[in-house]
Backbone as CSV, one residue per row, in Angstrom:
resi,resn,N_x,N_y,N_z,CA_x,CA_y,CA_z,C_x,C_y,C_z
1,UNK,-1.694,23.262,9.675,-1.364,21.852,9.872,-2.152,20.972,8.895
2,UNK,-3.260,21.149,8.315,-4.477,20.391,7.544,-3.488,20.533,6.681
3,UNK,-3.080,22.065,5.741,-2.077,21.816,4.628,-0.951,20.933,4.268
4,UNK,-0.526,20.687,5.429,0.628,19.883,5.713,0.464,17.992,5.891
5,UNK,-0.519,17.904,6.163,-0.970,16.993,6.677,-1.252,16.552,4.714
6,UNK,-2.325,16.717,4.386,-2.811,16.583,3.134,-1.470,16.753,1.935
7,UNK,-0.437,17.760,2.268,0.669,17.546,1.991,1.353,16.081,1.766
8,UNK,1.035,15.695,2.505,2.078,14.439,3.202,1.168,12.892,1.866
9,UNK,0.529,13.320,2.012,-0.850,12.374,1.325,-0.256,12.306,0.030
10,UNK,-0.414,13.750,-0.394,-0.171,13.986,-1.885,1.164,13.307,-2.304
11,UNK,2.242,13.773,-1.145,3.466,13.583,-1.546,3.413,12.030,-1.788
12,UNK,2.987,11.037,-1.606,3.224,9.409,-1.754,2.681,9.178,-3.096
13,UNK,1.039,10.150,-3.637,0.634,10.012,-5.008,1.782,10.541,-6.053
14,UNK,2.384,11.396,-5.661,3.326,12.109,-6.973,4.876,11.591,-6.631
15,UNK,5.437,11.072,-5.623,6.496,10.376,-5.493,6.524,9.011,-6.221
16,UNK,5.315,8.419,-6.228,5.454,6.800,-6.660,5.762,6.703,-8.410
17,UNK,5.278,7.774,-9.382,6.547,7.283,-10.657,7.301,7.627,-10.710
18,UNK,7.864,8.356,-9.792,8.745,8.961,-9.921,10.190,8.345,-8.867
19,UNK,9.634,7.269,-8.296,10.717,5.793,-7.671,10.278,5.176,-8.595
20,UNK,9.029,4.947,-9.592,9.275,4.045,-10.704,10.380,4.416,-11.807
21,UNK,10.460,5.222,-11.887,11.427,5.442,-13.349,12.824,5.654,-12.560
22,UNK,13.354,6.217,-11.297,14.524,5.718,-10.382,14.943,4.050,-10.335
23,UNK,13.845,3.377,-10.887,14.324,1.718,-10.312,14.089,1.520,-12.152
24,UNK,13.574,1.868,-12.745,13.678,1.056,-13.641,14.127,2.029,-15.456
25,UNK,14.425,2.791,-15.232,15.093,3.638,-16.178,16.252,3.485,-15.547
26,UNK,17.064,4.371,-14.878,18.480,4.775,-14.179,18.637,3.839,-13.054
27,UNK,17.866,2.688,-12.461,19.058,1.877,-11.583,19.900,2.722,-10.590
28,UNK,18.797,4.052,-9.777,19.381,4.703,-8.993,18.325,4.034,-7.902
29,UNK,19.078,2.717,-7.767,18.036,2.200,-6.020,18.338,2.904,-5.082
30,UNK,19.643,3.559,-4.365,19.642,4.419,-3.658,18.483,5.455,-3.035
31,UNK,18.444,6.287,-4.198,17.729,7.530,-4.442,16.280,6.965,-4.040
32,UNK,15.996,5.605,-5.002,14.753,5.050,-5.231,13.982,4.672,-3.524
33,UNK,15.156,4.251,-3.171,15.180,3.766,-1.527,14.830,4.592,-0.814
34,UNK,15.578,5.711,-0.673,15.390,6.929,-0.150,14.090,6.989,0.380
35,UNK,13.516,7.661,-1.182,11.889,8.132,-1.194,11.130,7.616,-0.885
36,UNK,11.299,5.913,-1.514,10.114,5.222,-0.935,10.139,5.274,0.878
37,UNK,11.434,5.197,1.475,11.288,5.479,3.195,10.408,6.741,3.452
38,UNK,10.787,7.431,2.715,10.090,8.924,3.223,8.608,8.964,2.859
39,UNK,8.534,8.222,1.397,6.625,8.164,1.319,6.114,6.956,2.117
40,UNK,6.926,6.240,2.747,6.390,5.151,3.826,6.111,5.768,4.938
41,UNK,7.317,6.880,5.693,6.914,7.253,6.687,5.729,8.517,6.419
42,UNK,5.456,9.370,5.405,4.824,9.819,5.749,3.428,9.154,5.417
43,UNK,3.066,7.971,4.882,1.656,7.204,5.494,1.496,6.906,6.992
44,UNK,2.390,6.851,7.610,2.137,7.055,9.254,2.017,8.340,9.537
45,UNK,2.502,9.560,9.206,2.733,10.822,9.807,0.974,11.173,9.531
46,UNK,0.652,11.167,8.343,-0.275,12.095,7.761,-1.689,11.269,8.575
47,UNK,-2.157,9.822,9.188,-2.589,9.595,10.162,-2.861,9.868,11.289
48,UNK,-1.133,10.018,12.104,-0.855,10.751,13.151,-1.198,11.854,13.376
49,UNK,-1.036,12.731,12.391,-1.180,14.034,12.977,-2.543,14.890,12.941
50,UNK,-3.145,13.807,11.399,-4.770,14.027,11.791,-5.725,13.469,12.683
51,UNK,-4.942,12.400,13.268,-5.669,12.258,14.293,-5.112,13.080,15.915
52,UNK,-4.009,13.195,15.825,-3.566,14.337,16.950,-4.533,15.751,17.148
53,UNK,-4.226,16.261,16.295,-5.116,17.741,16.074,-6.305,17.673,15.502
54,UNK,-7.146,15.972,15.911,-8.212,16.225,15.273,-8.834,17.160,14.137
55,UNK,-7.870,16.214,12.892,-7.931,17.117,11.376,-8.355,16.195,10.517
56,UNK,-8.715,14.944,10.790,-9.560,14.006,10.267,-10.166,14.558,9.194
57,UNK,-10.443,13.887,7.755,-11.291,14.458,6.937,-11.701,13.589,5.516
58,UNK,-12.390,13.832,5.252,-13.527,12.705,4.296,-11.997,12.693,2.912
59,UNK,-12.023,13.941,2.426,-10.791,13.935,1.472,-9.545,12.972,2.041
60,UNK,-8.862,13.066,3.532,-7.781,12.593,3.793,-8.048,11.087,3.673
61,UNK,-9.315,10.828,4.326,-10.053,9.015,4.659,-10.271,8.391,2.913
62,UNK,-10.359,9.185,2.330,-10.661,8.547,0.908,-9.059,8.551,0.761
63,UNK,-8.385,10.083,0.361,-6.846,9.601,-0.709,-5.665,9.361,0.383
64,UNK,-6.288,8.940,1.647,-4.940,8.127,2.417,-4.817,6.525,1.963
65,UNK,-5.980,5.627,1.704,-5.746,4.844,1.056,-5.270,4.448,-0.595
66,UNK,-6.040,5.918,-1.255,-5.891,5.703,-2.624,-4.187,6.010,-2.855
67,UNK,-3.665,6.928,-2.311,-2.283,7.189,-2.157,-1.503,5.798,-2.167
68,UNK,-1.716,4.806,-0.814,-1.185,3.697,-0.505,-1.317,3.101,-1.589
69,UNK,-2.377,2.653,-2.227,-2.140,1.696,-3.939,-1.644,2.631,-4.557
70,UNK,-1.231,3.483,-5.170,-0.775,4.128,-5.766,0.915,3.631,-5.895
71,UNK,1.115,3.797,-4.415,2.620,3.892,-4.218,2.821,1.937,-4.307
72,UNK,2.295,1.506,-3.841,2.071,-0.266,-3.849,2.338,-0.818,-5.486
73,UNK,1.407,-0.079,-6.560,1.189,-0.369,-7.878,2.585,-0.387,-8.430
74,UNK,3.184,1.330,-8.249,4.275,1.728,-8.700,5.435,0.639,-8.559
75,UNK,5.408,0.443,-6.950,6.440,-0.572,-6.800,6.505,-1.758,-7.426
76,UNK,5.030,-2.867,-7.263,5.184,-3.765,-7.842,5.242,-3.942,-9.117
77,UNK,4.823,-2.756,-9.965,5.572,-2.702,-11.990,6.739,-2.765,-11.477
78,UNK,7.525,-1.947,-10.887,9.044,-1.316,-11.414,9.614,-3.033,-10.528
79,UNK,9.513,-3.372,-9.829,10.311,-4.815,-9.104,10.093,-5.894,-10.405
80,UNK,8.869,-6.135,-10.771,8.404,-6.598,-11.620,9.122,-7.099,-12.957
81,UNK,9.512,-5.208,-13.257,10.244,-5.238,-14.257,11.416,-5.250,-14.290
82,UNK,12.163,-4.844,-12.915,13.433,-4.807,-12.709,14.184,-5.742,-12.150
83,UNK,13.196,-6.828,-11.830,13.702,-8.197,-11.661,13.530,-9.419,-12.600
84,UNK,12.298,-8.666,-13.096,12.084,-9.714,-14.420,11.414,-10.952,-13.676
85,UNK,10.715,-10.633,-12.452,10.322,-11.947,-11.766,8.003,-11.784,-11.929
86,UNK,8.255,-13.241,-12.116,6.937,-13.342,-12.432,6.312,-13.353,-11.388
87,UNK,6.859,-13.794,-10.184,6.862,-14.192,-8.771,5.833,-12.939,-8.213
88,UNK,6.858,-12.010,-8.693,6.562,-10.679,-7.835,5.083,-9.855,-8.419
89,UNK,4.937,-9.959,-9.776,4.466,-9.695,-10.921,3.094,-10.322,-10.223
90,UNK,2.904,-11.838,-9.892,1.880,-12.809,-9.648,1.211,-11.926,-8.334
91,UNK,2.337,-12.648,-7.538,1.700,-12.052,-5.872,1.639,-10.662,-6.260
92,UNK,1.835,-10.070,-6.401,1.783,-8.370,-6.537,0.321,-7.763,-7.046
93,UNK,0.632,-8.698,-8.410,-0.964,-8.438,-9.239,-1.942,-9.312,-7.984
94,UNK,-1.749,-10.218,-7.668,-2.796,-10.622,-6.693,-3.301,-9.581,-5.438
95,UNK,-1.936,-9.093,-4.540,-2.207,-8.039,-3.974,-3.082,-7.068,-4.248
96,UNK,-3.082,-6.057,-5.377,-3.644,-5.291,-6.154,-5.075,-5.593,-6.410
97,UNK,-5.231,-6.804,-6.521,-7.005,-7.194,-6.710,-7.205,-7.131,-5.602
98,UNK,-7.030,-7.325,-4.448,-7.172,-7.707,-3.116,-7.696,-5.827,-2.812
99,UNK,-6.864,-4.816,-3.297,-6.910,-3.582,-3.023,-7.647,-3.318,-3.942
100,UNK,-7.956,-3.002,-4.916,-8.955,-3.176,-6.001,-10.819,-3.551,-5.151
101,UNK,-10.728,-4.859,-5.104,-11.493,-5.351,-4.360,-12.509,-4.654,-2.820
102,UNK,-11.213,-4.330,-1.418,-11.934,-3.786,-0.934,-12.114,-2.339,-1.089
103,UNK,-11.482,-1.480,-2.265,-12.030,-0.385,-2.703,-13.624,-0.509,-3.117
104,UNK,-14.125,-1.174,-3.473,-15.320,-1.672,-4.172,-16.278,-2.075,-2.945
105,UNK,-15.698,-2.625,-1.916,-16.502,-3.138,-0.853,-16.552,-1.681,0.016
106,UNK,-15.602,-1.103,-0.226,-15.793,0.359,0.821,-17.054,0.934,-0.220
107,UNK,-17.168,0.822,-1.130,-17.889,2.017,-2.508,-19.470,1.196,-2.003
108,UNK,-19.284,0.133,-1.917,-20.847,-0.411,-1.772,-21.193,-0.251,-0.372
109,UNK,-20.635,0.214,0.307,-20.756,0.153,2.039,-21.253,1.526,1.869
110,UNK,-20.346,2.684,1.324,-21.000,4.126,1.328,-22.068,4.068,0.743
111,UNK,-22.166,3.386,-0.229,-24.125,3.399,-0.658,-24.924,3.104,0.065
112,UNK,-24.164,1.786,0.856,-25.470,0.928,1.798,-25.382,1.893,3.004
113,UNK,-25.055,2.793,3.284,-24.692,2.978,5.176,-24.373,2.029,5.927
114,UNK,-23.051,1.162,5.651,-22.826,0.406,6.118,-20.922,0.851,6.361
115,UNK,-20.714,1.909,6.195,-19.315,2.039,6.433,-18.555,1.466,7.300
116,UNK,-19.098,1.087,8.774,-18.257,0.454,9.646,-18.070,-0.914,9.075
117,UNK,-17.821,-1.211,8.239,-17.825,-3.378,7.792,-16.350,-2.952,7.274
118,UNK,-15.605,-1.737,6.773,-14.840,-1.914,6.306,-13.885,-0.123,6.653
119,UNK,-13.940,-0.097,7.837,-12.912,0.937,8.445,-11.933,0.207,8.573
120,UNK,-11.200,1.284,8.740,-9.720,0.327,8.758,-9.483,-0.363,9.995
121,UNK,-8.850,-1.265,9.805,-8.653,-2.466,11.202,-7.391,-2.001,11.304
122,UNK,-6.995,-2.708,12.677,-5.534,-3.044,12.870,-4.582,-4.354,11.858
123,UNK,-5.559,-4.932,11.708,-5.033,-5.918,10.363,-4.988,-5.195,9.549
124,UNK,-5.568,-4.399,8.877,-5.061,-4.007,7.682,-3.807,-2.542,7.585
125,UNK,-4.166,-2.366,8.620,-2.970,-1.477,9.264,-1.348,-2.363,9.100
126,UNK,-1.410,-3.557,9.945,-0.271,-3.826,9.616,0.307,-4.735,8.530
127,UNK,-1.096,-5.206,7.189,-1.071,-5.333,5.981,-0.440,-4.270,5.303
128,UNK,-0.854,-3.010,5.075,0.400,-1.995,4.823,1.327,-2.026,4.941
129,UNK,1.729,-2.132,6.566,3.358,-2.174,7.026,4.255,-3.371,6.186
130,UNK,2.843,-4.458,6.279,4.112,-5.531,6.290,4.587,-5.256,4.359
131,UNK,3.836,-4.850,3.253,3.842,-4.836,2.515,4.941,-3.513,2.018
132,UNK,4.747,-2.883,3.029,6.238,-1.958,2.418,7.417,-2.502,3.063
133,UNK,7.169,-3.300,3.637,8.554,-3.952,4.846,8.828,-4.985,3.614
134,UNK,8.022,-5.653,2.721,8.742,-6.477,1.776,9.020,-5.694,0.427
135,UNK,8.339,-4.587,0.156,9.138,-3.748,-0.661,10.943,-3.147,-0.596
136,UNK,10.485,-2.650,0.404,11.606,-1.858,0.860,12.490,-3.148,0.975
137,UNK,12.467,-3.729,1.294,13.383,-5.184,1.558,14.162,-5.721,0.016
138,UNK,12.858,-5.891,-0.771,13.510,-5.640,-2.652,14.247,-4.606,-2.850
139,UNK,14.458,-3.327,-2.382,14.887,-2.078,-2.915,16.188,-1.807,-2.016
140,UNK,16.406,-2.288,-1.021,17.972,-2.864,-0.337,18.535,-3.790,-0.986
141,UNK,17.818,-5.032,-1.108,18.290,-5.916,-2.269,19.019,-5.161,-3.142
142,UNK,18.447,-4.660,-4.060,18.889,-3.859,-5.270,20.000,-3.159,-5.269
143,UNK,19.785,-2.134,-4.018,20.331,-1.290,-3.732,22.024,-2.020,-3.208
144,UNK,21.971,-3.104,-2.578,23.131,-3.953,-2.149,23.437,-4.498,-3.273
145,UNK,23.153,-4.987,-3.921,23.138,-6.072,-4.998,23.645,-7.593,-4.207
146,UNK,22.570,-7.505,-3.921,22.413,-8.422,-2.568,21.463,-9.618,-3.137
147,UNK,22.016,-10.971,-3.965,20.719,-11.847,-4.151,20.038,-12.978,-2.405
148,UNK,20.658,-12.364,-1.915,20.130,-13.258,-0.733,19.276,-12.145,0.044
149,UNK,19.190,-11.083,-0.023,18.378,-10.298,0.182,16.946,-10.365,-0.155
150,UNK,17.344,-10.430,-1.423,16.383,-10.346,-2.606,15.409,-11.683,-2.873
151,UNK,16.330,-12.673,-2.714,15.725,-14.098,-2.063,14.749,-13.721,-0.851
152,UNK,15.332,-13.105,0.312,14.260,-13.314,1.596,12.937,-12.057,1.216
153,UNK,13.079,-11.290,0.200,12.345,-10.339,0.018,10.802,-11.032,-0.212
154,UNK,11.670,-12.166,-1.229,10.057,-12.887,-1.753,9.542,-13.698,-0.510
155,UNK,10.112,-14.387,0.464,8.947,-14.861,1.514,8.291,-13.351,1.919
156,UNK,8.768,-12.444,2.336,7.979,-11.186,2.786,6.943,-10.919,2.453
157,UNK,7.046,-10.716,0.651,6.084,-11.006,-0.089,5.148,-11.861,0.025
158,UNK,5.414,-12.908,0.297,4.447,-13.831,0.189,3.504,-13.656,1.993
159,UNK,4.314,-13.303,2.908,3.812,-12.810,3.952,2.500,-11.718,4.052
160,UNK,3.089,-10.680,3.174,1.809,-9.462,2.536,1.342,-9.939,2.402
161,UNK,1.516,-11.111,1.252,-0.105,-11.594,0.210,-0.928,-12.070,1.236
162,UNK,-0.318,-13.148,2.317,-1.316,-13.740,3.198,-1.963,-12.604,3.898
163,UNK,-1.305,-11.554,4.917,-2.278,-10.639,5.476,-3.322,-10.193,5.001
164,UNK,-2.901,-9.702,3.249,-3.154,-8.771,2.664,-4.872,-9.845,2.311
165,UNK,-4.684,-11.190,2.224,-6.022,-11.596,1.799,-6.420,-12.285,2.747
166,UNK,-6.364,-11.824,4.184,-6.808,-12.023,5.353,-7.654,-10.908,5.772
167,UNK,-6.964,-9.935,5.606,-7.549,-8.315,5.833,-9.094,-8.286,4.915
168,UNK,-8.474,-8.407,3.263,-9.803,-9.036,2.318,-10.653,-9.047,2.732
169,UNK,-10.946,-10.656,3.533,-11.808,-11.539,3.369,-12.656,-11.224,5.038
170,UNK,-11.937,-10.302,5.627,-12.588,-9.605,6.949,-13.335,-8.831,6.369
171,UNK,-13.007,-7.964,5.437,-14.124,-6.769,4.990,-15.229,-7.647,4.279
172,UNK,-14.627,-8.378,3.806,-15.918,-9.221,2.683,-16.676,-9.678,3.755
173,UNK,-16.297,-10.805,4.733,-17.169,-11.005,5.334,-18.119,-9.617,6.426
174,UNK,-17.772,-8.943,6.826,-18.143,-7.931,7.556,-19.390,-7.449,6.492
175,UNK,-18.720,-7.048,5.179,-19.488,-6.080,4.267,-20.768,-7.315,3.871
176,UNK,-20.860,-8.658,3.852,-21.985,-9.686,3.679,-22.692,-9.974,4.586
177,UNK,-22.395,-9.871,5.559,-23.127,-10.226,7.008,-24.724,-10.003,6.425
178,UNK,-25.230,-8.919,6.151,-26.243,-8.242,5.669,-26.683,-8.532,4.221
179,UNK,-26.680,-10.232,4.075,-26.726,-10.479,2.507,-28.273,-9.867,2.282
180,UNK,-29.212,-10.299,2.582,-30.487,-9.715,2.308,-30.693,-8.401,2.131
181,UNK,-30.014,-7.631,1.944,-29.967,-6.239,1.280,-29.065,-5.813,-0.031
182,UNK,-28.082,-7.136,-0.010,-27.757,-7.049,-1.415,-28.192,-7.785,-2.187
């Protein structure tokens, strides 16, 4: 089950150029759609099931997030480019610092022994969700050729960005509490 599990991880790192060059070489949103559902659901599965069978593990806790930007990055180039929107490009790249960011606040927490300032919350739990819920929302767009779709995609977006630098600014503050040691 650990194989499988870690499976599931991997599969979102090596799926994500590979829905990039589906959306923005060949204009197979379909296909593109597809995968990204399946590397969405398995960021819930590969959670689930390590925490079911208590299979938890330092490797899974590090590349379950690094996986998630991975697949996040991919998307927001290929929308980026396949919409030609700066919009997406802006908030997106903003997103990305935001993930960028508390990668850096987790890296200084493992130095400090301070890991709990920046475990994962339930906010940032459903910062994920909501952020593939406005992906996937672009990639129906597409996939429909749907501009009113594609229209409501960007409030979504802009929905992520807010969680997404709500979630932020919880770890920041959590990870500062303790300024006198940095």
């Amino acid at each position: 089950m650990n194989y499988f599990i870690q499976f599931l991880t991997f599969f979102r790192i090596l799926i994500s150029p590979i829905i990039f060059l589906l959306i923005v070489l060949s204009n197979s949103y379909g296909f593109a759609l597809i995968l990204f559902l399946c590397a969405s659901f398995s960021d819930y599965w590969d959670g689930y099931l390590a925490r079911k069978y208590k299979l938890e593990s330092i490797i899974g806790s590090v590349l379950d997030p690094v996986a998630d930007k991975i697949l996040l990055t991919f998307l927001i180039l290929a929308l980026s480019i396949e919409l030609s929107s700066p919009y997406i490009a802006f908030l997106g790249g903003t997103i990305l610092v935001r993930e960028f960011w508390v990668g850096a606040l987790r890296d200084l927490n493992a130095r400090s022994n301070n890991t709990e300032a920046t475990t994962v919350s339930k906010l940032a739990k459903i910062k994920t969700a909501t952020q593939f819920i406005a992906l996937f929302s672009f990639l129906l767009g597409l996939f429909l050729n749907s501009a009113l779709v594609i229209f409501l995609s960007n409030f979504l977006l802009f929905l992520a960005l807010i969680i997404t630098l709500q979630s932020g600014l919880s770890y920041t503050i959590a990870t500062f509490k303790k300024t006198d040691e940095y």
